[in-house]
N, CA and C atoms as a LAMMPS dump frame, in Angstrom:
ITEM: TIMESTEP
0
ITEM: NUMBER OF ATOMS
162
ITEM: BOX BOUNDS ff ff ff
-5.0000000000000000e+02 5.0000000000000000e+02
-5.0000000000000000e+02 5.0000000000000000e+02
-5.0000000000000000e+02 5.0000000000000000e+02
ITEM: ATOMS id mol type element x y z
1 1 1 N 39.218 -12.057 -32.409
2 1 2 C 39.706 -10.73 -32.262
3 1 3 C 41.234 -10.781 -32.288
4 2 1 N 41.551 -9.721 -33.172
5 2 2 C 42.923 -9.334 -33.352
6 2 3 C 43.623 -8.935 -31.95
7 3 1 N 44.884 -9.707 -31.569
8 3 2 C 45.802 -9.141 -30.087
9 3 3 C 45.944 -7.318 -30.503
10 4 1 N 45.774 -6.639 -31.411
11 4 2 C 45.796 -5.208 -31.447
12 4 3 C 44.589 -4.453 -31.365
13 5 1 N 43.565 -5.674 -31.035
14 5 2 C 42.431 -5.063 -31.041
15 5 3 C 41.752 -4.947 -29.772
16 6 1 N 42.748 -4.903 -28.868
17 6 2 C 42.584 -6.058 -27.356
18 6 3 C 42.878 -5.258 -26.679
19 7 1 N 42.437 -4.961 -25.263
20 7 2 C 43.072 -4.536 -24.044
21 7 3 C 43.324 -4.806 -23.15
22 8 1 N 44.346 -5.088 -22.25
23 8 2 C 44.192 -5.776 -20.744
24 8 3 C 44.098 -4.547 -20.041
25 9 1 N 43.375 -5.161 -18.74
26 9 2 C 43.764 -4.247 -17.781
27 9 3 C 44.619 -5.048 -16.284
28 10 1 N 45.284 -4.892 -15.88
29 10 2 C 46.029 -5.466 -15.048
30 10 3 C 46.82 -4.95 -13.771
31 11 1 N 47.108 -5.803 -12.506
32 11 2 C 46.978 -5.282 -11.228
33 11 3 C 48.377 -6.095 -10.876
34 12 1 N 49.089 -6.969 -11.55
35 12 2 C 50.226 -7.373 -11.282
36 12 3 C 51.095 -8.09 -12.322
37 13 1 N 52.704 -7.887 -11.563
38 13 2 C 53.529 -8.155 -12.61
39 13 3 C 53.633 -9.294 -13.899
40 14 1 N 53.208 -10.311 -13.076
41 14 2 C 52.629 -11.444 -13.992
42 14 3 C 51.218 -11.195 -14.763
43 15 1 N 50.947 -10.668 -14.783
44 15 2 C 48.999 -10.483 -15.712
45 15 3 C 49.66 -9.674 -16.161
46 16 1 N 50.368 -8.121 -16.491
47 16 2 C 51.247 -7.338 -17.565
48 16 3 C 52.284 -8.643 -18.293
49 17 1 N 53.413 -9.176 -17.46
50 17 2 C 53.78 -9.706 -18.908
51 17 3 C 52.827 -10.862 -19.583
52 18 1 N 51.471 -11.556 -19.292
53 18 2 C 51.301 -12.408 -20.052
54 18 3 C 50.718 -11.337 -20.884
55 19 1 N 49.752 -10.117 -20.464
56 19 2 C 49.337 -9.344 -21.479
57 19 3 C 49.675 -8.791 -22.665
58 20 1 N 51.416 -8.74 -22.398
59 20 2 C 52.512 -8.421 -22.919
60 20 3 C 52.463 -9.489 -24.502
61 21 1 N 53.059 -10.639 -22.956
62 21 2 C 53.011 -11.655 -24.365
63 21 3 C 52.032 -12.387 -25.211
64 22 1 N 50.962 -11.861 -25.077
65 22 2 C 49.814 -12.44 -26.153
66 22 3 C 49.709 -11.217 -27.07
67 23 1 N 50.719 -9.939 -26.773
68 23 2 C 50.725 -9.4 -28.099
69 23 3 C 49.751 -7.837 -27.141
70 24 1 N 48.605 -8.029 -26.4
71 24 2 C 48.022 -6.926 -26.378
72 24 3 C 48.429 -5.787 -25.221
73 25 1 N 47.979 -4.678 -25.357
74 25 2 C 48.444 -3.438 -25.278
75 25 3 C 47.447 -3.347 -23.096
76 26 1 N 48.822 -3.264 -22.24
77 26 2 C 48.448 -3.022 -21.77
78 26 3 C 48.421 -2.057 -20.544
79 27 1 N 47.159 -1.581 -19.642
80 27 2 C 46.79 -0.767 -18.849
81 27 3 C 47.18 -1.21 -17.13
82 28 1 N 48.351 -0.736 -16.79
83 28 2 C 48.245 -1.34 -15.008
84 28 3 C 47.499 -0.189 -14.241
85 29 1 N 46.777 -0.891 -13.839
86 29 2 C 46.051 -0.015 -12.634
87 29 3 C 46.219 -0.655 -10.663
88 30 1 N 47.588 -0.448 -10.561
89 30 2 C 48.137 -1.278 -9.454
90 30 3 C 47.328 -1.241 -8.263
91 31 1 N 47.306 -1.811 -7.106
92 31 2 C 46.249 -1.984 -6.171
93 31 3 C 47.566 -1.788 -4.748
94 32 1 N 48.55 -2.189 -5.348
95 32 2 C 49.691 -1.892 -3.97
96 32 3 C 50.693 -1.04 -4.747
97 33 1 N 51.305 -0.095 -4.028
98 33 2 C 52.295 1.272 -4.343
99 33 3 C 53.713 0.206 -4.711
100 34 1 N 54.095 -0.944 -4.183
101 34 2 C 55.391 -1.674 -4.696
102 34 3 C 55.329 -2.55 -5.336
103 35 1 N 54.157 -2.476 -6.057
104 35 2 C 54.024 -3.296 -7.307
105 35 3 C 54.788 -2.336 -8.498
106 36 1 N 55.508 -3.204 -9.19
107 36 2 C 56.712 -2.867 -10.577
108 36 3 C 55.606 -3.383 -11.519
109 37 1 N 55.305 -2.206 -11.81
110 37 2 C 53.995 -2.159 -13.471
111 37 3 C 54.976 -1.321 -14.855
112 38 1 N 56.128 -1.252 -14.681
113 38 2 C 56.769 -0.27 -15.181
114 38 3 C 56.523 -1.122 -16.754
115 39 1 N 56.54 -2.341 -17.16
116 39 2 C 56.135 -3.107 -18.344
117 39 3 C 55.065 -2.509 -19.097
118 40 1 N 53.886 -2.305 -18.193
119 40 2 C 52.881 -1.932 -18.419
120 40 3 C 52.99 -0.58 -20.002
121 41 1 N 52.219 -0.51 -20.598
122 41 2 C 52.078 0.346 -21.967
123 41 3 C 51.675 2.032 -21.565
124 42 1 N 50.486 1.744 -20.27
125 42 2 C 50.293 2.984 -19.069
126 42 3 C 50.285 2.652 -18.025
127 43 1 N 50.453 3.386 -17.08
128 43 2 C 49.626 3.047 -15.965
129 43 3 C 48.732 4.056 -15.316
130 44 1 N 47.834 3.637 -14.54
131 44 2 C 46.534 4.922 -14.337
132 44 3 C 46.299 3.902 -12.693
133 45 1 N 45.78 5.562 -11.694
134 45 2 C 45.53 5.323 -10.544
135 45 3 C 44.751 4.592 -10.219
136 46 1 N 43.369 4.622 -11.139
137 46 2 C 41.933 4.298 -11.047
138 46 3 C 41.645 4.028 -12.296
139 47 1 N 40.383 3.091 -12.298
140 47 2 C 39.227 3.035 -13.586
141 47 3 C 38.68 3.956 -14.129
142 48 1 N 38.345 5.078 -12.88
143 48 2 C 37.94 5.653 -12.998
144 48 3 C 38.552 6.892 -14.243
145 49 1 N 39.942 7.011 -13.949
146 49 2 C 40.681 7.805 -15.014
147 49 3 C 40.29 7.193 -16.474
148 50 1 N 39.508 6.023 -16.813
149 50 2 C 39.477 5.715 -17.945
150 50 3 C 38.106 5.91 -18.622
151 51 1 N 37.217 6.208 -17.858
152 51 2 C 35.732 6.467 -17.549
153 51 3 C 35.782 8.112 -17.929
154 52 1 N 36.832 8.508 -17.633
155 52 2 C 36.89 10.456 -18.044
156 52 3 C 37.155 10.736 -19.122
157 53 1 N 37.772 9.56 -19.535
158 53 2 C 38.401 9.709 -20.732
159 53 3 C 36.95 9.329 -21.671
160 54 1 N 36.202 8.526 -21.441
161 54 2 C 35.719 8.109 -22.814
162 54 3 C 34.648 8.798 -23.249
């Protein structure tokens, strides 16, 4: 699978940039309020916001 074909989903600063750097597109869904997800491609409160969506 293509890195554009890919999604992470991720809960901290290190798991966004490796997500980053393998190229794929990614989702922080932070678990603590002073976590810096600002890297992140979105970020969303819950899973659940992604579950509404589909």
């Amino acid at each position: 699978m293509a890195p554009g074909e890919a999604l992470a989903l991720e809960d901290t600063q290190s798991g966004i940039a490796a997500a980053k750097a393998a190229g794929l597109t990614c989702i922080a869904v932070p678990q603590f309020a002073e976590t810096d997800v600002s890297a992140a491609d979105r970020v969303i409160d819950s899973l659940e916001e992604l579950l509404a969506e589909a």
